[in-house]
C-alpha positions in Angstrom: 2.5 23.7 11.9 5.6 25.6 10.6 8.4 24.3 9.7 11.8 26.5 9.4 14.7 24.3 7.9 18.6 25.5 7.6 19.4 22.3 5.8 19.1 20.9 2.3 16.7 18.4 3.4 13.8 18.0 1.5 11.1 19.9 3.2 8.0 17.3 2.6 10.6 15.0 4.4 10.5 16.3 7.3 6.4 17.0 7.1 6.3 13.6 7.4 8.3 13.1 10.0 6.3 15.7 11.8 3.0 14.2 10.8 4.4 10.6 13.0 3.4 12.9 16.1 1.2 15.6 14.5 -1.6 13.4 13.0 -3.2 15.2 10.0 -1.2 18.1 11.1 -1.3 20.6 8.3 1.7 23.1 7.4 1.0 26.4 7.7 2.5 29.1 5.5 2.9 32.2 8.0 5.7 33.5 9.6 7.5 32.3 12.5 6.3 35.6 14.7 2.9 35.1 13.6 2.5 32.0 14.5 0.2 31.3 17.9 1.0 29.7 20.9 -1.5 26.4 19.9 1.2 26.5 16.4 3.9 24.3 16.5 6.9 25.5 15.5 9.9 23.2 14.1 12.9 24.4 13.7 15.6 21.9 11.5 19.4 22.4 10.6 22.2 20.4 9.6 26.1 20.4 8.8 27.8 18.4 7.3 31.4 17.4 8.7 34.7 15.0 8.1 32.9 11.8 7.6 29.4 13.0 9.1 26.3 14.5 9.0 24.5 16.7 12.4 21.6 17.8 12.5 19.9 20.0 15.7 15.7 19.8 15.6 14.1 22.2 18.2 9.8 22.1 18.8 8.5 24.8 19.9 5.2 24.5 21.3 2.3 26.2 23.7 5.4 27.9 25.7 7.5 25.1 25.9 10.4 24.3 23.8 12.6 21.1 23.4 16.3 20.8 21.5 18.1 17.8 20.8 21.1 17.0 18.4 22.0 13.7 16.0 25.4 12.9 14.6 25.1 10.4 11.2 28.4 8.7 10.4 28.7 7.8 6.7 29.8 5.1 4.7 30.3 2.8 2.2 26.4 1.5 1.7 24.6 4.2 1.6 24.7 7.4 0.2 25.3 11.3 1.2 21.5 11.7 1.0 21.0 9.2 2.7 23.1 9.9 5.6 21.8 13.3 5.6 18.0 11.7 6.2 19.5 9.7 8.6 20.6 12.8 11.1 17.8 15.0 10.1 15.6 12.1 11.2 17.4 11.2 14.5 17.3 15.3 15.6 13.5 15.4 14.5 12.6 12.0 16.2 14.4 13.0 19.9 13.2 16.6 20.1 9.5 15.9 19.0 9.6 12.4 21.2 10.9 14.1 23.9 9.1 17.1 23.8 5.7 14.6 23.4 6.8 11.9 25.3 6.1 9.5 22.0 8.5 7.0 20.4 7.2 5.6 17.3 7.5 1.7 16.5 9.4 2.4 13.0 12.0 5.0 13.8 12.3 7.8 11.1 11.3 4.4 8.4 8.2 6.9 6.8 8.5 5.3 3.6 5.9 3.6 1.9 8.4 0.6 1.6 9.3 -0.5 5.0 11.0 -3.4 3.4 13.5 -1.0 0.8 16.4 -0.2 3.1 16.4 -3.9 4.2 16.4 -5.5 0.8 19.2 -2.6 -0.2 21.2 -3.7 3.0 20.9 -7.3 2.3 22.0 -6.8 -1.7 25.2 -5.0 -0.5 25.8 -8.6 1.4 25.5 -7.5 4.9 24.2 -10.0 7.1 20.5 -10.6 8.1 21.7 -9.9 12.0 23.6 -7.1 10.8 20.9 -5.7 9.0 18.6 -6.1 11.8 21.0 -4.4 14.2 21.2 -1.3 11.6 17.6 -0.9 11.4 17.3 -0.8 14.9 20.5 1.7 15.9 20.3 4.3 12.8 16.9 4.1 11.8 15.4 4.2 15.4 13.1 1.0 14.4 12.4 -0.7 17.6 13.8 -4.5 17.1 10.6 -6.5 16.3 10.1 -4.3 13.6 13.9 -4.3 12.5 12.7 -8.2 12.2 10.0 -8.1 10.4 11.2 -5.6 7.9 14.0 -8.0 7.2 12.3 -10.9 7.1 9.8 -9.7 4.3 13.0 -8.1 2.5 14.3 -12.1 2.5 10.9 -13.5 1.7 10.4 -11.2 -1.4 13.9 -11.6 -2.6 13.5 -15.6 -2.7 9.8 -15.0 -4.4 11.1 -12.7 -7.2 14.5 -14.2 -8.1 16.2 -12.4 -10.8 13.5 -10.2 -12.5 13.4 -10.3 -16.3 12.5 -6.7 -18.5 10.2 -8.6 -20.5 8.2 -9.3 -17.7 5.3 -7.0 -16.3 1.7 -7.2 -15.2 -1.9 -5.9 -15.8 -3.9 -3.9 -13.9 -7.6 -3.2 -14.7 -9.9 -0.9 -12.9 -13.3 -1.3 -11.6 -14.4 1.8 -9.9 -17.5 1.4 -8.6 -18.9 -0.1 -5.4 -22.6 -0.8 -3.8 -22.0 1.8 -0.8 -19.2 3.9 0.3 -17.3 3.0 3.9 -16.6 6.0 6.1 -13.0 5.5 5.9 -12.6 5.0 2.2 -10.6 7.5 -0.2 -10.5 5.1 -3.1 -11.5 6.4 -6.5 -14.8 4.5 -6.2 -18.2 5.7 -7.2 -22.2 4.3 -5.2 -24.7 6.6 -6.5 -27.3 5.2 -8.6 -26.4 8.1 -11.7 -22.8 6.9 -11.4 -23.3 3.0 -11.2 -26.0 3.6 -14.2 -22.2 3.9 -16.7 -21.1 0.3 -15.8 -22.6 -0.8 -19.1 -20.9 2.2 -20.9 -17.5 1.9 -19.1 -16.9 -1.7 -20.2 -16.9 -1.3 -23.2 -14.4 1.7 -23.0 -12.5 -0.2 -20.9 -12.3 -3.3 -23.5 -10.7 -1.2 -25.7 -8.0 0.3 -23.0 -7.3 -3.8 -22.1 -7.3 -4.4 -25.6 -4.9 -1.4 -26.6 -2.5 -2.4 -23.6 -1.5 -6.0 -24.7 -1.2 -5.0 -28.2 1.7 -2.8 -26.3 2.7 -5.0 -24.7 2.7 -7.7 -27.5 5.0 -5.3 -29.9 7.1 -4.6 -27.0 8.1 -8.6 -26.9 6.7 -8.1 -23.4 5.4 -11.4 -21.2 2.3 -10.9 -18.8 3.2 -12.4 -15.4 0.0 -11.4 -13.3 -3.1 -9.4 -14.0 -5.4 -8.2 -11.3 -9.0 -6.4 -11.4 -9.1 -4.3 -8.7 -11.5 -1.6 -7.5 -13.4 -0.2 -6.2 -15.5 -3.8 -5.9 -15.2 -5.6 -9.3 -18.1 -8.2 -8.3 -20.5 -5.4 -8.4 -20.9 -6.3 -12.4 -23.9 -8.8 -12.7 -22.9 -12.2 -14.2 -22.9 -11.3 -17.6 -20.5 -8.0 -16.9 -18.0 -10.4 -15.1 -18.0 -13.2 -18.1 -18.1 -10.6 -20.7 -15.1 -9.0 -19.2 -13.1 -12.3 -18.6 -13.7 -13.6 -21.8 -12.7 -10.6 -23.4 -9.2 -10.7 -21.9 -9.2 -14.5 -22.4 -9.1 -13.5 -25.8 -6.4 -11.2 -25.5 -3.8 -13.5 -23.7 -3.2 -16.9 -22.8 -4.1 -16.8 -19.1 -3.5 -20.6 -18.4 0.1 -19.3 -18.7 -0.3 -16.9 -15.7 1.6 -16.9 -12.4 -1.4 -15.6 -10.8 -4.6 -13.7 -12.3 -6.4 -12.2 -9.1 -10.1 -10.6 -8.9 -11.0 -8.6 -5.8 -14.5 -9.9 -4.6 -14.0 -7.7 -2.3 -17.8 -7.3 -0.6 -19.2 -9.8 0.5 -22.8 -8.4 -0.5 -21.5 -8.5 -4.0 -20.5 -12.1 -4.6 -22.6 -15.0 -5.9 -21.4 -18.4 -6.6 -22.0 -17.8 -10.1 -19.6 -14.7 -10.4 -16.9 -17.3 -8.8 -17.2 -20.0 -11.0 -17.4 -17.9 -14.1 -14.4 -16.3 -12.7 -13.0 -20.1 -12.4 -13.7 -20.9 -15.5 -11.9 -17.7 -17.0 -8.9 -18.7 -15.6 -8.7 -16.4 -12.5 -6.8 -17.6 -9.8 -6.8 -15.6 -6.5 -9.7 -13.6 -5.1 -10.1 -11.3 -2.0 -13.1 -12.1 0.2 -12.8 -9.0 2.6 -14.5 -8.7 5.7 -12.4 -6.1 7.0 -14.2 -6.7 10.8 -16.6 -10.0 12.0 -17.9 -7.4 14.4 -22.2 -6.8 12.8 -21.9 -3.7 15.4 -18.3 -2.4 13.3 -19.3 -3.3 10.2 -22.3 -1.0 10.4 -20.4 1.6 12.2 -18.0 2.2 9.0 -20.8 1.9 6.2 -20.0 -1.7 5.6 -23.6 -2.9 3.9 -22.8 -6.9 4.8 -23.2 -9.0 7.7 -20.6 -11.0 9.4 -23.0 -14.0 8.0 -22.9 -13.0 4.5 -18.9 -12.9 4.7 -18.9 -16.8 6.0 -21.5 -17.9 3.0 -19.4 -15.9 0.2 -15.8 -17.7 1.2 -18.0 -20.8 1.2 -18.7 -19.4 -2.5 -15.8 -19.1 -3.3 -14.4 -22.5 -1.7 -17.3 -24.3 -3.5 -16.0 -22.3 -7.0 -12.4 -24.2 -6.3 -10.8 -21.0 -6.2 -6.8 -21.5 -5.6 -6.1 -18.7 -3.3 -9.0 -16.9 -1.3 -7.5 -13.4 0.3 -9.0 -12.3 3.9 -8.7 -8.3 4.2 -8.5 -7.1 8.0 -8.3 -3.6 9.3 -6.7 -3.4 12.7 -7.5 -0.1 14.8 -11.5 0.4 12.9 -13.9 3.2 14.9 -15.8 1.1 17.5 -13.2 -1.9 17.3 -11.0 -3.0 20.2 -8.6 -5.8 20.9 -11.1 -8.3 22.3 -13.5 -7.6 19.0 -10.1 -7.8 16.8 -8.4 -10.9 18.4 -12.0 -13.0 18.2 -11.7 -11.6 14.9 -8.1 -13.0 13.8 -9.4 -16.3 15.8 -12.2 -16.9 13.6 -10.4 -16.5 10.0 -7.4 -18.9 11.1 -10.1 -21.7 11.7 -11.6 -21.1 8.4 -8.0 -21.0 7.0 -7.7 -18.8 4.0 -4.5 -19.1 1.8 -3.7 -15.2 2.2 -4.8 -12.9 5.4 -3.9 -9.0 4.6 -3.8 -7.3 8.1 -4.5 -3.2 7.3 -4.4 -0.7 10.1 -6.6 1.9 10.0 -5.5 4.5 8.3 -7.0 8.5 8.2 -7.6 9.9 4.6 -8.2 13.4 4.4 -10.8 13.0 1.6 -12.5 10.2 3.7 -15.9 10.5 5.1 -15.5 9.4 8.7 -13.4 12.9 9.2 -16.7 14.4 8.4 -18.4 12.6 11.1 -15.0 12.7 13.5 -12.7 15.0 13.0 -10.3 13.8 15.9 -10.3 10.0 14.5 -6.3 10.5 14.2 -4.8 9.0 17.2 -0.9 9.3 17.6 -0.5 6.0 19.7 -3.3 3.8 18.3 -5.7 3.2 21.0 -5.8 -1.0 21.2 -4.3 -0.8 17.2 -0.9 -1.9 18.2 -1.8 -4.6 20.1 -4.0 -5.8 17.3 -1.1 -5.8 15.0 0.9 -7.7 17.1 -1.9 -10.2 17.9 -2.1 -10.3 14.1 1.6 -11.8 13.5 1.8 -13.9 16.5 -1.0 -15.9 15.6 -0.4 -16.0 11.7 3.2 -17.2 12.9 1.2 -19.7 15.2 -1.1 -21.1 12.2 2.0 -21.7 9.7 1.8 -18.4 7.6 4.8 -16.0 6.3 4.6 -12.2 6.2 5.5 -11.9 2.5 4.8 -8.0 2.1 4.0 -5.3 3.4 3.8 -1.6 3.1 3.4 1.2 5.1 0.6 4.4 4.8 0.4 8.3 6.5 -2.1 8.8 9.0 -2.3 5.6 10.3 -3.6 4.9 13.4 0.0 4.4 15.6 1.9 4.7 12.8 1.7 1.0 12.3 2.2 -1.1 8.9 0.1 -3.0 6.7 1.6 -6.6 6.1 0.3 -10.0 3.6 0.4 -12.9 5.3 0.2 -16.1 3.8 0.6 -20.2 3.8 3.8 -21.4 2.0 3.6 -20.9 -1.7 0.6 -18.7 -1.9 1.8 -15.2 -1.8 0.2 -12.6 -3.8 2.7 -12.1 -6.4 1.3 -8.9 -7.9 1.5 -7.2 -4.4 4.7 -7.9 -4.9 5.7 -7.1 -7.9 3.5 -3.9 -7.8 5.1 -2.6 -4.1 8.2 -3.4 -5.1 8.6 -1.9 -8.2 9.8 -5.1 -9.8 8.4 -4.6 -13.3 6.5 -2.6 -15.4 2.5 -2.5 -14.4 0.4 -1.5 -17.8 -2.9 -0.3 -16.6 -6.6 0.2 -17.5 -9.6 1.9 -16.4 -10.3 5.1 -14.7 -8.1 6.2 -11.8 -5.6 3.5 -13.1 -2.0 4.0 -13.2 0.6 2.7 -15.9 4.1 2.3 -13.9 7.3 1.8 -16.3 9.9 0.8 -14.7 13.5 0.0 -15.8 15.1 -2.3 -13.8 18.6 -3.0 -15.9 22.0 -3.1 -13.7 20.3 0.1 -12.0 20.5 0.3 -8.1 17.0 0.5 -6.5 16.9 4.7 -6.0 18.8 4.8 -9.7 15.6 3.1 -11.2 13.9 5.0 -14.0 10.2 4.9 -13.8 7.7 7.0 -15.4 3.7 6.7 -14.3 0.8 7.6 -16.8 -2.2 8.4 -14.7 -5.7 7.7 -16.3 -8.2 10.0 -15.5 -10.0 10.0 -12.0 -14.0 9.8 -12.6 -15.2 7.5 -14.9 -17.3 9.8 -16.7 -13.9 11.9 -17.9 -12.7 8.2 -18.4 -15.4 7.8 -21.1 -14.7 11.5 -22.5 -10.7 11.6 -22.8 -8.9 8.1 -25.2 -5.9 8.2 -23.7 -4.8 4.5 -25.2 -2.7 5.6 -28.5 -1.0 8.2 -26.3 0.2 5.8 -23.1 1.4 3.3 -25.9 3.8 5.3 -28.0 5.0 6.7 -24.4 5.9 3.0 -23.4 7.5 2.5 -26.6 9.5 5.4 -26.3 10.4 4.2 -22.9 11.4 0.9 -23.7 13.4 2.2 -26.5 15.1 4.8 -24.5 16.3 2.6 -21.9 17.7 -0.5 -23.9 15.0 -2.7 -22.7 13.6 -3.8 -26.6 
């Protein structure tokens, strides 16, 4: 696709409005007359008047062409950038919906924080209605989305309360799993050469955890969560697990915890033993993911479980008196459909876990199914959308919330992936991580530290700096990154008044 802009707008912004009715479309680099007639050509511009922004979007495509025009007003809460989105977005949105005959459930929202403009709406004190309203008329959000948005914005906002600098959270890195799925883009690593540096990688690793709370110990910092994520962290045997746990158990006092979450993850990984070491480490919340209680999907997407062994490792982990137990679904899955997904959704309310995390299906372009499908992108979703709403209707029925949620490209309709949960048992790190509400110090390959500054600074004002560990495990093992990522949080910290 080519894209010709006479606007200040930032180009990749409008890529990815593009890519809302373009599905893995990729931008070409040749010019306009070059161009063939199976190219798509956008053409964007915008002025900016006496109190408002317009913007003209014309596609140009296999012969036929379609123009349409969007005025922005501004005002006091939000900004000029802002507003300038805002018309861009409407022009882009009714010339390509038009010209498609397409109008996507979340407007020109293409962030990965559906949630943002709601919760910055609601902190300038406009009214939950109001904000609704304003999702719905300038953002192009069709209204039960406008709803949802603002009811997560609310939920979160109750959950976090007034967020502290000295708090901030843990993430450690297990990057390794038993097989790969087809749709997986994960830094995660299955061949037997690869799995063989487990033994080697923990005890790097140790020494990144153990690095990262001294930081965060000289810092005056207090750990609010920690979660070991992956990859599938219950592919380390017994002794891996407790080794690890007790290691950090060392480090910190995790009976202090808000929440201190393992991803189980596969089912075909988990024993009973794993879960109550876990247990008696202090860990609090695990994911038990099925993703699909179809055998036929499952095997379709290079899941190596049964629908069986997901039902006998909950019962693990119920038996281990886990707290919380976390239900990963994927809505929109090769092979799926809405009866498959609704008996689905049906069968994890009975068993009633504290957390249900409804995915849709989202298109990597690293991930293996493209390899096997290379038209797997689907603009409208197939049965996807209905699945998603199937999802929140019953999770509403059952007595859960939706208490975050965030949003990916190439998905599958252009739908949203949203927590659910029973009263009290949201999954705080989710939280804190999506929303940016404290600093996350990270360990492990493909792990990223997040710094973030959150004094008196408005939400797009907010200073954050990421330190990215490196990818593959075996340049993990190479490359001590530890003494470098602490005197940069240091410096951070100290920059920013937050000591």
């Amino acid at each position: 696709m080519k894209i010709v802009l006479e606007s200040p707008i930032n180009k990749y912004y409008v890529q990815t409005l593009a890519m809302i009715f373009f599905p893995g479309e990729r931008f070409g680099q040749k010019d306009t007359e070059e161009a063939g007639i199976d190219e798509p050509i956008l053409y964007v511009r915008s002025e900016e008047n006496e109190g408002t922004v317009s913007a003209v979007a014309r596609i140009d495509w296999k012969g036929e062409s379609c123009q349409r025009e969007y005025v922005a007003e501004q005002n006091d809460y939000r900004t000029a950038e802002r507003t300038l989105k805002l018309a861009v977005g409407g022009a882009v949105l009714a010339a390509l919906g038009e010209h498609i005959g397409y109008r996507p459930a979340w407007g020109m929202m293409i962030g990965v924080r559906p949630s943002k403009v709601a919760s910055e709406l609601l902190d300038a004190g406009i009214s939950k209605t109001r904000v609704k309203k304003i999702l719905n008329t300038d953002y192009l959000v069709i209204p039960k989305k406008a709803a949802l948005a603002t009811d997560i914005a609310l939920t979160e906002k109750r959950i976090v309360g007034e967020p502290s600098a000295k708090d901030c959270s843990v993430y450690i890195s297990i990057p390794f799993c038993p097989s790969r799925c087809t749709y997986c883009s994960f830094v995660s690593y299955t061949s037997k050469r690869l799995l063989g540096l487990i033994p080697q990688y923990l005890i790097r690793l140790k020494e990144d955890i153990r690095s990262n709370f001294e930081t965060i110990n000289r810092l005056g910092l207090r750990v609010r969560t920690i979660y070991i994520g992956g990859g599938t962290p219950t592919i380390l045997n017994e002794e891996q697990i407790k080794d690890l746990l007790s290691y950090i158990a060392t480090l910190t006092d995790v009976s202090t915890l808000q929440e201190y979450t393992m991803e189980a993850g596969r089912p075909d990984t988990i024993t009973q033993e794993k879960l109550l070491i876990a247990k008696e480490y202090g860990v609090t919340r695990v994911s038990v993911n099925p993703q699909s209680l179809c055998d036929d999907v499952l095997c379709g997407i290079g899941r190596n479980h049964s629908v069986e062994e997901f039902f006998r490792a909950f019962e693990d982990a119920r038996c281990a008196k886990i707290s919380t137990v976390n239900v990963d679904l994927i809505a929109g899955l090769p092979g799926d459909n809405f009866r498959r997904f609704s008996s689905t959704m049906d069968q994890i309310l009975q068993i009633a876990p504290e957390n249900i995390t409804v995915h849709t299906f989202c298109v990597k372009k690293s991930a293996e199914i493209l390899r096997l499908n290379s038209d797997i992108y689907s603009i409208r979703g197939g049965d996807a959308g209905k699945c998603v709403d199937y999802s929140q209707i019953r999770t509403h029925q059952a007595g859960y919330i939706p208490y975050y949620m965030y949003r990916q490209k190439n998905t599958v309709g252009n739908y949203e992936n949203v927590g659910f949960s029973l009263p009290g048992y949201e999954g705080l790190y989710n939280i804190y991580m999506m929303e940016e509400i404290h600093s996350i110090f990270a360990a492990g390959a493909g792990a990223v530290t997040k710094l973030v500054d959150r004094t008196g600074l408005s939400d797009e004002a907010r200073n954050i700096e990421r330190l990215f560990h490196q990818k593959y495990p075996y340049e993990y093992l190479e490359e001590d990154r530890s003494t470098a990522f602490a005197q940069t949080a240091e410096k951070f910290y100290q920059k920013h008044g937050m000591l």
